[in-house]
N, C-alpha and C positions, 0 to 999 in steps of 0.2 A: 585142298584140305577143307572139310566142311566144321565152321566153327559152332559150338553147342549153344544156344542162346534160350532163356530160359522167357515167358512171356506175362504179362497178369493179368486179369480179367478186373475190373472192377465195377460193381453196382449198385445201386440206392437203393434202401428198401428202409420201410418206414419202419421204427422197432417193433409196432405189432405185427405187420407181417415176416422179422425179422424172427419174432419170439412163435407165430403159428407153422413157421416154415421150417424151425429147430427141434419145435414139437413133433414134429413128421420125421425129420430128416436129421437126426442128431449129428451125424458129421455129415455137415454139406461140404464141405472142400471136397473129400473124397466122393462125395456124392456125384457133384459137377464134372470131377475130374474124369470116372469114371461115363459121366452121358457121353461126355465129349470125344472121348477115345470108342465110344460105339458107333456116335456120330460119324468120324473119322472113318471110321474101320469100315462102316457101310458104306459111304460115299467114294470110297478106292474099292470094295468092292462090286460096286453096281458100275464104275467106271469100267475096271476090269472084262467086268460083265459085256459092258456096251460096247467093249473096244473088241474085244471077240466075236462079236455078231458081226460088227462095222466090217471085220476080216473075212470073217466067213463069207460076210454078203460080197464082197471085192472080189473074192477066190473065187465063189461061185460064179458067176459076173463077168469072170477073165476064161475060165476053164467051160463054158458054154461054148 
C-alpha cells in the first residue's frame, strides 16, 4: 500500500523581490505548483522517450 505524503518547498526572498514577483505572478503557489508538475511531466516524458529508443536500439541489435 502506497501511503500519500504531502511535501513543502520553502524559500527566501527578499520582500522586494517578494512584492515584484506577486506583481507578475498574483498566485505563485499555484503558479510554482503548476511549473513543477510540467517539470515532472516532461522529465517522465523524455524518459519514456529515452527508454523506447534504448529498446528499439536493443531490438534492433538482437534481430540483426
Amino acid at each position: 500500500m502506497t501511503t500519500s505524503r504531502e511535501h513543502v518547498i520553502s524559500i527566501v526572498l527578499s520582500d522586494e523581490d517578494w512584492q515584484a514577483f506577486i506583481r507578475v505572478q498574483p498566485e505563485p503557489v499555484e503558479w510554482l505548483r503548476e511549473r513543477i508538475k510540467e517539470t515532472v511531466s516532461g522529465a517522465i516524458s523524455e524518459s519514456f522517450v529515452a527508454s523506447l529508443a534504448d529498446e528499439a536500439n536493443t531490438t534492433s541489435a538482437t534481430t540483426r
